[in-house]
N, C-alpha and C positions, 0 to 999 in steps of 0.2 A: 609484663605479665603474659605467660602461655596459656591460652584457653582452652580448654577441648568441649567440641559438641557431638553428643551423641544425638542422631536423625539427624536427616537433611530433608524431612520433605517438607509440604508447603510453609510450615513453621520453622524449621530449623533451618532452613535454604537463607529465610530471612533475618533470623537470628545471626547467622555466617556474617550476611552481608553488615549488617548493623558492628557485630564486633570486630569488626575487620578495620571498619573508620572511624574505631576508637583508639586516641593517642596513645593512653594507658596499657594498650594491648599488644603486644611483641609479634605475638604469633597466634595463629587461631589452627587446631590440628580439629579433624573434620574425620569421623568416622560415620556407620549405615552398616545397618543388616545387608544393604546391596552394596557392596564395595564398588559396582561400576557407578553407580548414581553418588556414592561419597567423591569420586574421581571428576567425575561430572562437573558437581560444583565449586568442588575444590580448583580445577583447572579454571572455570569461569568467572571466580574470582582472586586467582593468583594467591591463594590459600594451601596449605597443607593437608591432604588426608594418606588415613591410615589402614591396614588393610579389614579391619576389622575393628569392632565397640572394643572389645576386650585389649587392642593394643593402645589403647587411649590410656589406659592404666598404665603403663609404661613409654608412656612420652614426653615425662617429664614440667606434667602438667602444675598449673598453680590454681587453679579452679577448673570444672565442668558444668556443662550445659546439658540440661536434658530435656529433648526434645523428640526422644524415641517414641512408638506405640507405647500405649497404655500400660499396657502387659508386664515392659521390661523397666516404669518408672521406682519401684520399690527399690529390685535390688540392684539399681544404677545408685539409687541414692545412698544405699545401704553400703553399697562398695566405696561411695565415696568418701563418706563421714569415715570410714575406715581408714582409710587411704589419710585421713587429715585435708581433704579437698573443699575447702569451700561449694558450694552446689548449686545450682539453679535450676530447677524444676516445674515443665509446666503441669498444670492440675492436670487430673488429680494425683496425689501423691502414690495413690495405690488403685485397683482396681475396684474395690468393693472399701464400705466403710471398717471392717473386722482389717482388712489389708492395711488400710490407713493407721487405724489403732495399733496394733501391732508394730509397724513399721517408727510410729513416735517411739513405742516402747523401747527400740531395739538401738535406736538413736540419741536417746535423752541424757543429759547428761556430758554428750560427746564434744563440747565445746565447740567446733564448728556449725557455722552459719549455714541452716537449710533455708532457702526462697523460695518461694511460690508464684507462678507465673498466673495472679489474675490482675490483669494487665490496666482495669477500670480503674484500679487504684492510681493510676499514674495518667490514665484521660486528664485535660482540662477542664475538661466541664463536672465529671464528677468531683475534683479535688476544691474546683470554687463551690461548688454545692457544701461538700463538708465546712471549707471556711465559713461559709453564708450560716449554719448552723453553730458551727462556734462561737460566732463572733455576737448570735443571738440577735440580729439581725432582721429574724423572720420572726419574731416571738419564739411561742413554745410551737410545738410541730406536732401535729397531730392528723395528718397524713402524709405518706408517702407511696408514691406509683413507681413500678419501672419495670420497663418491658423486654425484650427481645425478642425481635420476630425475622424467621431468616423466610428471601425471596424465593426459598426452594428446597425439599428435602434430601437429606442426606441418602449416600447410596443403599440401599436395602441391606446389605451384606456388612452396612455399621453398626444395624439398628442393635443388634443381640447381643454385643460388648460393649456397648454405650452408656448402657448403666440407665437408661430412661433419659426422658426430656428433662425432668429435674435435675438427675443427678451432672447430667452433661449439658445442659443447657443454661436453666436458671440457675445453677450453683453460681451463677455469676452475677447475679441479680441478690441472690442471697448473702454474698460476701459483698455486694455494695451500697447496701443496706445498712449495715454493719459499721461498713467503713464512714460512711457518707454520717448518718445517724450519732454511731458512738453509742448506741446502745443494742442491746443481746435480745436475740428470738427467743419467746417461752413458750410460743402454741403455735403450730400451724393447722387451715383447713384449707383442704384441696382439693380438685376435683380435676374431671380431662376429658377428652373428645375425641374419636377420631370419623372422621369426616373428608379424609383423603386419602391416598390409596390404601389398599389391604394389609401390605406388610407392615404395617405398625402395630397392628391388634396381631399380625401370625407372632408378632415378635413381644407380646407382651407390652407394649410402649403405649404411648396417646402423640397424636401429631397435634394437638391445641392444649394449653393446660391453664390453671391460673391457684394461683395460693394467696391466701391472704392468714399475715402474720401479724399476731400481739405482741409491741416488743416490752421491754419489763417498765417500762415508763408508762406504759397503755398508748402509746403511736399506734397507728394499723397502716401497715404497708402492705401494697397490693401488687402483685406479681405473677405478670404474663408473657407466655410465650405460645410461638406459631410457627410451626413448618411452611407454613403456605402466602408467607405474605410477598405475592407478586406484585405490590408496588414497588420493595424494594427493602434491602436490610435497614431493619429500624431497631436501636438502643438508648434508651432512654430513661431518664431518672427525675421524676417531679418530688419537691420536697415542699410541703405545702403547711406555712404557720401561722398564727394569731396575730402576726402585724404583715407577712409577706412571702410571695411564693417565689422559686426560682423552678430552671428546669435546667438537664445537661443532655446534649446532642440533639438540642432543638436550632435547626439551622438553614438556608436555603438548599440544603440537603435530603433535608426529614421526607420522607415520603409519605408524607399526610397531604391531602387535597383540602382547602375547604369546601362543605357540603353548600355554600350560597356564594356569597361575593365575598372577596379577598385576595390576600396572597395568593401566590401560588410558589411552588418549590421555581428556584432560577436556575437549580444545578441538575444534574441527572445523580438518581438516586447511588449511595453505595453499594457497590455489589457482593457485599460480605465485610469481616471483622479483619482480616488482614488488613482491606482497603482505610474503613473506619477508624480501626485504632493502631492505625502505622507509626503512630509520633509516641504513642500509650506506648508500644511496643519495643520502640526502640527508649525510651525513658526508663523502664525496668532495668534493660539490661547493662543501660549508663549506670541507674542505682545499684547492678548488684557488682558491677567491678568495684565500686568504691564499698562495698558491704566482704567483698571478698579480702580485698587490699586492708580493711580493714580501719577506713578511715569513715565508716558510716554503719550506724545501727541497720537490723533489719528489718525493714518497712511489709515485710509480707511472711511470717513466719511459718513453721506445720501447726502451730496452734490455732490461729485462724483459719487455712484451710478445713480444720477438722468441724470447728464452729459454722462453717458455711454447707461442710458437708452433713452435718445433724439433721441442719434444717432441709436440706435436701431428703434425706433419709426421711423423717417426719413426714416431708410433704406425698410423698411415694405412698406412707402409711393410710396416710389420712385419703390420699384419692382411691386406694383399693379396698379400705376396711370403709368408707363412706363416714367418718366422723372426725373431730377434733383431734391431734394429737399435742400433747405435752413436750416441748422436747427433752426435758430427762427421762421421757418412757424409752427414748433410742440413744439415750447417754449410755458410754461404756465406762 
């Protein structure tokens, strides 16, 4: 099988390397809006690149990888489903939610497999949380928490194409909810803070946020996120029921202290999501060669991206208008 990946930066650098030491995989061709940084990595992993995104379409590819800016994920996807390419795409599919919808619409139908790159779905710990739920295990479930909190904010100059801390941050938390649960968001309420430097209010954003969602069974899952947490990147999932609770990315990792006598963390904290979910990461893209090949359903489709981006959408609503939102008041 011939791969091509569009981007090579922090993300696709390591997508390269992961498809690269996969048997199934022939060849891996390697383009970049900077053709010397596609050469870069291609050289340093004895990989193919190309001179450009646009000659990936003509190399003879049997799937694609996209790992490009935000910007260029539409009509990367849009050209590929064309093309007859199987696809792999990380969120979000489009820049804005109208980009997304549109982008399903233009695609439906097309018989090729589009994936989603929200990579929590293929963690260990959240994948035993879902079992633990299925298997009914924990009773019925009638809370759930889950956070992510990164050791330090993003560069000022991401903030204004980011789409907000919901849309770019806990859209991830929102789709694991979902996955982990098995059951669908019908209200969120949200609110946000900022409390650390200026450019997040110049940029319209919040650097602290939290939503708390009704899902159609009556669960309430609670959902937080923080720019600012220098103990260290913390991701985590409590599923909490009537007979038993579980938690995922609770580990000698977590960078929680306790406030009296206890543990203490044994490890030094992760320094981010690449570090954290480097095994999630590469498990995806082991699932989407056999989703392309065609020897495997697809475990992350555009329809659940769209379902995790509602609720994102919602939760935006609900922290700038100061009230509840429904999520079919932001269904398209």
């Amino acid at each position: 099988m011939r791969i091509g990946l569009a981007g090579v930066g922090r993300i696709g650098a390591g997508h390269a390397e992961t498809l690269r030491g996969l048997g199934a995989v022939e060849e891996v061709v390697l383009a970049d809006a900077d053709p010397v940084r596609a050469r870069r990595v291609a050289d340093k992993l004895g990989v193919r690149a190309v001179g450009a995104v646009e000659d990936l379409f003509t190399a003879g590819l049997d799937a694609l990888v996209v790992a490009a800016p935000t910007a260029a994920h539409a009509a990367l996807v849009t050209r590929a489903v064309a093309a007859d390419l199987p696809v792999f795409c990380e969120k979000p599919l489009a820049a804005d939610l109208d980009g997304t919808v549109q982008l399903m619409a233009e695609i439906a139908g097309a018989g090729v497999p589009v994936q989603v790159g929200f990579q929590r779905r293929f963690d260990p710990g959240h994948i035993a949380a879902r079992d633990a739920v299925r298997s009914g295990s924990l009773g019925w479930v009638h809370t759930v928490r889950s956070c992510t909190l990164d050791p330090a904010p993003p560069p000022a100059e991401y903030l204004p194409t980011s789409g907000g801390l919901f849309r770019d941050c806990s859209v991830h938390d929102f789709d694991a909810v979902r996955f982990v649960t098995g059951r669908e968001v019908v209200r969120v309420t949200a609110t946000g803070a900022n409390r650390g430097d200026a450019f997040f209010a110049e940029a319209g954003d919040i650097d602290t946020g939290a939503a708390m969602l009704t899902l159609d069974d009556g669960t309430i899952a609670l959902v937080s996120a923080a720019r600012y947490n220098a103990a260290g990147y913390d991701v985590r999932l409590e599923v909490l029921g009537s007979r038993d609770s579980v938690v995922a990315g609770l580990d000698d990792r977590t960078p929680v202290t306790p406030a009296g006598p206890g543990l203490r963390p044994a490890g030094p904290p992760h320094t981010g999501f690449l570090e954290r979910f480097a095994e999630a990461y590469a498990a995806e893209l082991r699932a989407f060669v056999e989703v392309a090949a065609g020897r495997a359903g697809n475990p992350c489709p555009p329809g659940d991206c769209l379902e995790a981006l509602y609720v994102a959408e919602a939760a935006e609503v609900s922290r700038t208008e100061n009230r509840p939102v429904d999520i079919e008041e932001v269904r398209r």
